[in-house]
Each structure stands twice: as C-alpha cells, then as structure tokens.
TIVOPA-448061 format. One line per field, with one value per residue (C-alpha): residue number from 1; x, y, z. Coordinates in steps of 0.5 Angstrom, whole numbers. Layout:
// TIVOPA-448061
seq <- c(NUM:...)
X <- c(X:...)
Y <- c(Y:...)
Z <- c(Z:...)
//
This chain:
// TIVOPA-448061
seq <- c(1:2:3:4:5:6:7:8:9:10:11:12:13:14:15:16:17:18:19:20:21:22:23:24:25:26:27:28:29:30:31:32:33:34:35:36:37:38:39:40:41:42:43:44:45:46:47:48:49:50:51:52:53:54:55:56:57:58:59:60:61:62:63:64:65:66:67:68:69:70:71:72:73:74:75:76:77:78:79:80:81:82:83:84:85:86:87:88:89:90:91:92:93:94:95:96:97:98:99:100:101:102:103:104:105:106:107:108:109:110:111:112:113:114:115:116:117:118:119:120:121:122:123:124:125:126:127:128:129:130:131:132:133:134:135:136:137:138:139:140:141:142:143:144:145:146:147:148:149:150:151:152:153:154:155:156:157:158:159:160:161:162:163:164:165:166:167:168:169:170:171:172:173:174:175:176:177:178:179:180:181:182:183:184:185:186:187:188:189:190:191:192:193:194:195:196:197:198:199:200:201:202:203:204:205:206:207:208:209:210:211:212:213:214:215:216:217:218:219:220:221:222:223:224:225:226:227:228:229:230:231:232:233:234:235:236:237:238:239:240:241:242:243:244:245:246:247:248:249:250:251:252:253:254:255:256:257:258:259:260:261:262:263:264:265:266:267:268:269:270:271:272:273:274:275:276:277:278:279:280:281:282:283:284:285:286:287:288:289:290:291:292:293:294:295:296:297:298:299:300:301:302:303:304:305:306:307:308:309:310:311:312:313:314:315:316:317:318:319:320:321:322:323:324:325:326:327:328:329:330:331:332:333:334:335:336:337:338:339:340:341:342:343:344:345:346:347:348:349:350:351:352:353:354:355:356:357:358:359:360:361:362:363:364:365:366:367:368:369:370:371:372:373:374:375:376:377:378:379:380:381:382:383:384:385:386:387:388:389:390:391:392:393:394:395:396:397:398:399:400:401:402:403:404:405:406:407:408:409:410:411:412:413:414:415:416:417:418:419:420:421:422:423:424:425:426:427:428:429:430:431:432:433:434:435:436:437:438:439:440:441:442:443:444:445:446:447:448:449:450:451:452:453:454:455:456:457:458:459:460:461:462:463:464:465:466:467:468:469:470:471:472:473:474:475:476:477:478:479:480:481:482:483:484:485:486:487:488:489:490:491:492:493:494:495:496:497:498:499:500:501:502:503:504:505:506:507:508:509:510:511:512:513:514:515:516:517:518:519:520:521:522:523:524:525:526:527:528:529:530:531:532:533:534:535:536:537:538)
X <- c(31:28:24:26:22:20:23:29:27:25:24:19:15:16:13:8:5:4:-2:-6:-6:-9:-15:-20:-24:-31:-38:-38:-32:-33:-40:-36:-30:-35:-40:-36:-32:-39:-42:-35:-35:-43:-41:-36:-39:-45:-42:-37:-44:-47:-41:-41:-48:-48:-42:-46:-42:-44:-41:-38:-32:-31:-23:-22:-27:-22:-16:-20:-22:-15:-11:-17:-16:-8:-9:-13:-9:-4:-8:-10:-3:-1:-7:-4:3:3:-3:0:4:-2:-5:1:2:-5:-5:2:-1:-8:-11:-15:-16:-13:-19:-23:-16:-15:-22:-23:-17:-20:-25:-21:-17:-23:-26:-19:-19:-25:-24:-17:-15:-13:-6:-1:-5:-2:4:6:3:8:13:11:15:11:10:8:2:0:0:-3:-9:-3:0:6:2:-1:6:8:2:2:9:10:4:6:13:11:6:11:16:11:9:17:17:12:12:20:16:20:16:18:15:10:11:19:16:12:17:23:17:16:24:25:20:22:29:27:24:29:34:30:29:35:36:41:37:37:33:27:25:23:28:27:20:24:29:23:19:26:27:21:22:29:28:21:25:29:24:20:26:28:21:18:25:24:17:17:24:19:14:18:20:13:8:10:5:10:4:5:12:11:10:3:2:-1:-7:-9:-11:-9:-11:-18:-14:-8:-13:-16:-9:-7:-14:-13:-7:-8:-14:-11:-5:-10:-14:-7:-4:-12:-11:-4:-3:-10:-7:-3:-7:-12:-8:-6:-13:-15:-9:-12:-19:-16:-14:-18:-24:-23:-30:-32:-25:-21:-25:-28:-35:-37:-35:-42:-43:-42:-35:-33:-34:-30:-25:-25:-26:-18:-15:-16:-14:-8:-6:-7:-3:3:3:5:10:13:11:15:10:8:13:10:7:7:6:12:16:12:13:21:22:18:23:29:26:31:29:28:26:19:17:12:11:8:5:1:-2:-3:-7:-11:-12:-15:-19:-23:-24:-28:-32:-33:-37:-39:-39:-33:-39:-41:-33:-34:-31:-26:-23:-24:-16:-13:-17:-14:-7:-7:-9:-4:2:0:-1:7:9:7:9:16:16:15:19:25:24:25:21:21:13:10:5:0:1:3:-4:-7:-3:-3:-11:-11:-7:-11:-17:-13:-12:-20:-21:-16:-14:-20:-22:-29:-33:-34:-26:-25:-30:-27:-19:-22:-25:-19:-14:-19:-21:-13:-12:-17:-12:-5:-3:1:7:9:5:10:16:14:11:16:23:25:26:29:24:16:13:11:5:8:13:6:3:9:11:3:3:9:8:1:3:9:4:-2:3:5:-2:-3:4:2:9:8:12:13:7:12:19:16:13:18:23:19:18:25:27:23:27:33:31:28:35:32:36:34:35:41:39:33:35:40:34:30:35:37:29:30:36:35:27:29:34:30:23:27:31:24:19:24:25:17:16:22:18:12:13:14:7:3)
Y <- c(-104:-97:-94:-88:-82:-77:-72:-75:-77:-69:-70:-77:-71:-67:-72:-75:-69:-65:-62:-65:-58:-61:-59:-57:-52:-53:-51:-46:-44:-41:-39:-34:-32:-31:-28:-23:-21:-20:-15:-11:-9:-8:-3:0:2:4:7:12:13:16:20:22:25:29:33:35:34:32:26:28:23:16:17:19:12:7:10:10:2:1:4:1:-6:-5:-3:-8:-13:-11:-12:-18:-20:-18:-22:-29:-27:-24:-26:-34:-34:-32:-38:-42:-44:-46:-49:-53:-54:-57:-51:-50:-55:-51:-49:-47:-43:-39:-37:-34:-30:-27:-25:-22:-19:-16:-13:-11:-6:-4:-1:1:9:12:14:9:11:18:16:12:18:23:19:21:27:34:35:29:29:36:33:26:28:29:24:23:23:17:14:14:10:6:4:4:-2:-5:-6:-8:-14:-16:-17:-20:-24:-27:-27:-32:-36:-38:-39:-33:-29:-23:-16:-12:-7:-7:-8:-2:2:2:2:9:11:8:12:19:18:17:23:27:23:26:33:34:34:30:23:24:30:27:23:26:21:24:20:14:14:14:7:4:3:1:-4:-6:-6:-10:-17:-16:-15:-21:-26:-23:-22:-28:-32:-29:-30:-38:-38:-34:-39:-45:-42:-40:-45:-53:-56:-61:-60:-54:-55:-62:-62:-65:-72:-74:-70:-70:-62:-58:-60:-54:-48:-49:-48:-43:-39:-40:-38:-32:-30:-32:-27:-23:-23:-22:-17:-12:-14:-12:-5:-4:-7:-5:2:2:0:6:11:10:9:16:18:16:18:25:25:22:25:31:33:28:26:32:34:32:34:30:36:40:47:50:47:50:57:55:53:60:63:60:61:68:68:64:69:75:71:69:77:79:74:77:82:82:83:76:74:75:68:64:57:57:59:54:48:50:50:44:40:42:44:51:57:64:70:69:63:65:71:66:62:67:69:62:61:67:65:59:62:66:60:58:63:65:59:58:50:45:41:48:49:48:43:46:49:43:40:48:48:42:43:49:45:40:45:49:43:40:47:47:40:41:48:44:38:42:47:52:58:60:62:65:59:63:64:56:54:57:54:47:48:50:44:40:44:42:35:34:37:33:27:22:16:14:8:4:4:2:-4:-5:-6:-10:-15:-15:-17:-23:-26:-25:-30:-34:-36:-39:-39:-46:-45:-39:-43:-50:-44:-42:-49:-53:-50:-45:-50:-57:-59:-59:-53:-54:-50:-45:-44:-42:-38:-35:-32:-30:-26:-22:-21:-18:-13:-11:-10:-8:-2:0:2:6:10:10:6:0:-5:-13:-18:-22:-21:-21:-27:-31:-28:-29:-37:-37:-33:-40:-44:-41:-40:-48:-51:-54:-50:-46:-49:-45:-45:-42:-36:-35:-34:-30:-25:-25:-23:-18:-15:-15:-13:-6:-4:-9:-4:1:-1:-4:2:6:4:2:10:12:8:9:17:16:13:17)
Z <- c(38:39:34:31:32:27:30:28:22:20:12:14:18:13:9:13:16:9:7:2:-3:-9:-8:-13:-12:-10:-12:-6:-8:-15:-14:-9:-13:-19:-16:-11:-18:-22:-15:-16:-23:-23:-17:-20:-26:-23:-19:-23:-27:-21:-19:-27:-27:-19:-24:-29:-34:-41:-44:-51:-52:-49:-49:-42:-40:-44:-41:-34:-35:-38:-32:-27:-30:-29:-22:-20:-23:-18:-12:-15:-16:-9:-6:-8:-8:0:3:1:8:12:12:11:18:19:14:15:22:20:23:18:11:5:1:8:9:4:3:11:9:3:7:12:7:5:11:12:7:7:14:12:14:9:11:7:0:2:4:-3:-7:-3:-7:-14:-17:-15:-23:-25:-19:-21:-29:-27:-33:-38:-42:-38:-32:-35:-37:-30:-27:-34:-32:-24:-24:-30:-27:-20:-24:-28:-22:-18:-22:-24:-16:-15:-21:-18:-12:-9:-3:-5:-3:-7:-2:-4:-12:-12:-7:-12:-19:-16:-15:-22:-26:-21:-23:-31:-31:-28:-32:-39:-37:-36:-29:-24:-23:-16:-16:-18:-11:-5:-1:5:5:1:7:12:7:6:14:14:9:12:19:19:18:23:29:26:26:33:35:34:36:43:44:42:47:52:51:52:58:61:57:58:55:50:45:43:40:37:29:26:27:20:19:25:28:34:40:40:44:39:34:36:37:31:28:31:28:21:21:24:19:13:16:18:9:7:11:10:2:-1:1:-5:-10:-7:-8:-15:-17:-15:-18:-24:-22:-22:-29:-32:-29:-26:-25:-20:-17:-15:-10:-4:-7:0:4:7:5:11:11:5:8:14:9:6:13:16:9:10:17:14:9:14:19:13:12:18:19:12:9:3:-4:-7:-13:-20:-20:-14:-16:-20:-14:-10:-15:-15:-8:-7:-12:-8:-1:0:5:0:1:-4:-1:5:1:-5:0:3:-4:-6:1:-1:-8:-6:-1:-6:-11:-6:-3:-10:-12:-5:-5:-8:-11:-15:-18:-26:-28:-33:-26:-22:-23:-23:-16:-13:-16:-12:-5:-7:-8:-2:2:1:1:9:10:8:11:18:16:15:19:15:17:24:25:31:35:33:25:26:29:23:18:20:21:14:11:15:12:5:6:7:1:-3:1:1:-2:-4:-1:-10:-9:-3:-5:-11:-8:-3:-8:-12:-6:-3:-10:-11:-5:-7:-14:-15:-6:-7:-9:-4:2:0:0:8:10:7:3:10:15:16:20:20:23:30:32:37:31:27:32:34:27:26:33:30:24:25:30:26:21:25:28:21:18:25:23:15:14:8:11:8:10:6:10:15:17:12:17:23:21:20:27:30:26:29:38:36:34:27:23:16:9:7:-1:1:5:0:-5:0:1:-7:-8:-2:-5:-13:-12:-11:-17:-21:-20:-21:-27:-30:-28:-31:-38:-38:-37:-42:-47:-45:-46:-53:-55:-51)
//
C-alpha cells in the first residue's frame, strides 16, 4: 500500500510545516524596541529645540507645542500602524518557508525598514501633499488646516486598525488616499461648492492607477515568473513546500533573504513617505518660523534665487504684457481651484514672481526672513509653484523655450525652498515604521502564509512574489507614485498559487477584494465626517 504524500495531503503540510509564531520576545528584542523608541523621542525633541532657537524666536506660549506634540504623536501613530499592518507580508514568505526564524525576521525587516526611509527621496512625500485642497495647504496653521491633518491620519488609523484587527491586508496607501479625498470633499461640500471641486483628480486619477494596476502586475507578474522558473530551473527543491521545520537549502535561503529585505526597504522608502509629508504639513503650521523654509539654503543661493525670479518675471511680461490684476494671489488661488486659461493669469504670475523676488532680496537670505513673515513668504512660493505646474500640465499657455526655460528653473528654485524634509523627521518616521513592524505582525503573516492558498507555499512561490513586489515597489518610489506593499505581494502570492495549479482560498479572496473595494469609500466617508466635526471644535 503506498504512503500518501504531502502534497496530497495540502492541509497535513500545512500543518506539519507551519511556523511556530508564538514566541515571546526576547531580551534582546525589547531592549532594542525600547531603546530605538527612547533615542527617537530624545532626538526629536532635541531636535525641534534646536531648529526653535536657530529661529530666534522668543517662546511666549507653549500652545503651538501641544498642538505640534499632539499632531506628531498621531503621525506617527500612523506610521506605527502602517509598520505592522503592511510590512507583515514582507516577511511572510521567509517566515512560511523557514528562511528566517519569526523574531530574527520581523526585527531584520524593521531595520530595513528603517534604512529604507532614511534614504528615502522625498518625492512620494510631495506627490501625497499635492492632493490636499490648495486652500486648506496655504491655511495649514489655521484651525481647519489643523481639522484636516486631525482627520485624514485619525480616519487611516481607525481603518488601519479595523483591517488588521479582522486579519485583512488592506492597503495604508489606499486608507490614506481615500482619507485625503474625503476631507477635500468635506471641505468643498461645507463651502458650498460642488464636492467634486475640491480634489485635484487629475493627481488622484494618476495615484488610483497606481493603486489599481499594482496588483495586477503582481498577480501577472510573479505567476510569470514562477512559470519561467519552472521552465528554466529544474531543481525539484525550489517547488517543494517546507518539510517540517526544516530550512532551505542555503542558496534558496539566501534568495528568499534577499528579497524580503528588499521588500522592507522599497515599503520604508516609499510608505514612510507619507507620513513625512504630513508631519511637515504640521511643522509648517504650527511652527513657521523654523519650518516653512528651507533655512538650509546657502546665501549665495538665495541671491541667485532673486536673480531667476527677476528674470522670470522679465521674461512673463514679455510674453504678456497685460498689467497685473489688483491682487494676484487671488487670481492665482482661484485658477488653482479650477485650472482655466484667462487673460490675468500670466500677468498675476508675473508679479507674484516679482514679489517674491524682492522678498527675498530684500532680507538677503531665507534664514534672515522674521518670522511674523515666514508663512506669507512660503505661501506665495506654494501658490507660484502650483501655478507653474498646472500651466504646464494643462498646457494651457504657449510660452516661447526661452521664457519656458526660465520658469522651470525658477519653480525649480521654488520647490528647493519649500519642498524639503529635515534629517530629525526623517529619523523620526523610520523609527516609528521599524518599531511598527516589530509589534502585532501575526495575524496579517497567518493571512498570507496560510489563508490564500490551498497549499503550503512552496519557495519559489515565496521568492517569486517577493522579487515582484520589491520591484513594483522599488519602481514606484523612482516615479513618486504610492503604491500598495499590501496588494501587491497578497496578489503576487496568489498569482503562484494560480501558475502553480494549488488553487486560492475562495473565501479569502473574497475578503481581500472587499478591503480593496470598500477602503476607498470607507476613508473618504470616515475622513470626511472626522473633519466636519472636528471643524466644529477647533
């Protein structure tokens, strides 16, 4: 009588070959995690302090640093959140393949996560701001900017939370999308505008395919390549599930290594994004003086910076020789909101340019603007920076290469004045994201290495979905497009599921593709109704 195998027993593999994650951790591990957490809020303060005193402001209330300690702590509850929600199914498949032990695994991706976003670009952060309603950026210090930080990271926690609670991978990219959607709405709704007017959806639509094409490519992808390496690769090892507890064979191992910490690293440079975005947000408005501008930028630059500015503005006379409207920040604020060519608009970009220019001439150096003036000054770059881009996005002026040149190098000049991120948040971001990973992994690594499936993943199963989805990933941070960590291995492992024949766990598709399909409204709908309330209290 012949002895069944494993294989054709899937749930006895299952079984036999699980992990063993119940374990506690251990000393090492928690003075790490406590360790890393005291540096992180030692560094942040000393270095919030330090950025206060360079800006010679006289401290006269401590409101502003409750608000800022209030609205820090909920940023980086997010990121926090967002370490063991997403980063779970990076070490899923080392863990499910016993590549790496499950303590030893979810602390190496920490630390990948880490180093991820501290070498992160920078362009994600930006691309998530330029979601937000113009108005509500230019007014981030104001009570409603503050109801729309408040209720975008209050909504994504909250669903975050719900999501992992019920062992569901849904995305943080997708939670926080639709919280940014919801609040832009909200706020149109309450002014009495039409909903649709108060996101800029052209962005939106660029981050929804994103979101909406990254599963794809990895269900596609990673089933190609595992059918590829069927083809290419005839070392029976690499298809066989775990025997027990016993590891890979070393070049496996070292394969399915790799692209776990490669997976950990592309999540920490393209996530940890978003929280660096919005903690600047709150930087900028709720301390002005040290945040709104790049005080980095040598006084040499500034001068050059006047220097294009007047060029510009020479240049956009030419080209329109119209006198300036009456108030050109008005008229700049008002085609930012719905982007339409008018006869004013090049004129009142002209003398924006021009104001700004002499700004800065005038006090020589960024870091010598008071600080009473600090929020105008950058509010004026913001404002002549979308201007720019929507001008060229829409192609809606015709300017001649020369006067093109000049205004690119000036929003250029723009964007290094406003768009940059200190080294403390950087820090700050990277540690909340690595200690997140460290903390409540469990149930979102049983729902990928057990729950899509029929069968025990196999390690070219693991390696496939991991190579996938840290080049989907890796590829979006170099084009600043935030993608899903989530979706995209979650549908890469189901993609080798599917090439490999072993089939896929109905009921957990079905609950995949409800987070994917009810995260977006739900966002919306929770940021939504947070910001209306919490407009009321502030």
């Amino acid at each position: 009588m012949a002895t069944p195998s494993l294989a054709s027993q899937p749930h006895l593999a299952q079984r036999d070959a699980r992990p063993q994650l119940a374990h506690k951790p251990g000393r090492a591990t928690l003075v790490l995690f406590f360790g890393l957490l005291l540096a992180g809020i030692a560094y942040t303060a000393w270095s919030l302090k330090q950025d206060v005193n360079a800006s010679g402001t006289v401290i006269t209330t401590v409101t502003p640093f409750l608000l800022l300690g209030l609205a820090l702590l909920i940023a980086l509850g997010f990121e926090f959140v967002n370490g063991f929600h997403d980063t779970a199914n990076a070490v899923a498949t080392v863990i499910y393949t016993n590549a790496l032990p499950a303590p030893i695994a979810v602390v190496w991706s920490g630390l990948c996560n880490l180093l991820g976003v501290l070498l992160s670009s920078g362009a994600v952060a930006f691309g998530i701001i330029a979601l937000l309603p113009v108005e509500l950026i230019l007014q981030v210090g104001s009570s409603a900017g503050f109801a729309m930080v408040f209720a975008l990271l209050l909504a994504a926690i909250i669903w975050n939370l719900g999501t992992w609670w019920l062992g569901l991978p849904a995305s943080s990219s997708h939670t926080l999308i639709g919280s940014i959607i919801g609040v832009g709405v909200a706020n149109a709704l309450m002014h009495g505008r039409d909903g649709t007017s108060g996101v800029d959806w052209a962005q939106a639509s660029k981050v929804g395919y994103a979101l909406l094409f990254s599963p794809l490519i990895g269900f596609a992808c990673a089933a190609l390549l595992l059918l590829a390496l069927r083809a290419l690769v005839k070392r029976q090892a690499l298809y066989q599930a775990p025997q027990g507890q016993t590891p890979p064979p070393w070049w496996i191992r070292g394969v399915l290594i790799l692209t776990c910490t490669g997976v950990s690293f592309a999540h920490g440079s393209n996530d940890g994004q978003k929280g660096m975005g919005l903690i600047m947000l709150i930087l900028v408005g709720t301390l002005p003086m040290a945040y709104a501008l790049n005080k980095t930028m040598p006084n040499e630059q500034a001068l050059q910076f006047s220097a294009v500015a007047e060029v510009t503005r020479q240049a956009l006379v030419r080209s329109n020789p119209q006198a300036p409207p009456a108030d050109p920040r008005q008229t700049l604020t008002a085609f930012i909101g719905e982007p339409k060519a008018s006869p004013q608009l090049v004129p009142a970009l002209a003398a924006l340019t021009g104001m700004i220019g002499e700004e800065v001439k005038g006090y020589g150096s960024l870091k010598r603007i008071p600080a009473e003036a600090m929020a105008n000054v950058r509010n004026d770059m913001y404002l002549t920076s979308e201007a720019i881009r929507l001008i060229e996005k829409n192609r809606l002026v015709a300017f001649d290469a020369d006067t093109h040149s000049h205004v690119q190098l000036f929003k250029t000049q723009l964007d290094d004045a406003t768009r940059y991120i200190p080294l403390w948040v950087k820090v700050a971001v990277a540690i909340a994201l690595g200690l997140g990973t460290m903390v409540g992994w469990r149930r979102i690594v049983v729902t990928v290495g057990e729950k899509i499936g029929k069968t025990h993943l196999s390690y070219a199963q693991g390696a496939s979905a991991e190579v996938v989805a840290m080049c989907t990933i890796g590829a979006a941070d170099m084009f600043g497009l935030p993608v899903s960590t989530t979706h995209v291995l979650s549908s890469g492992v189901a993609g080798t599921m599917v090439a490999n024949g072993s089939g896929i766990q109905k009921r957990t598709l079905f609950n995949l593709l409800m987070a994917w399909v009810l995260t977006l409204p739900a966002a919306m709908l929770l940021a939504g109704s947070l910001y209306w309330l919490l407009s009321h209290i502030f």
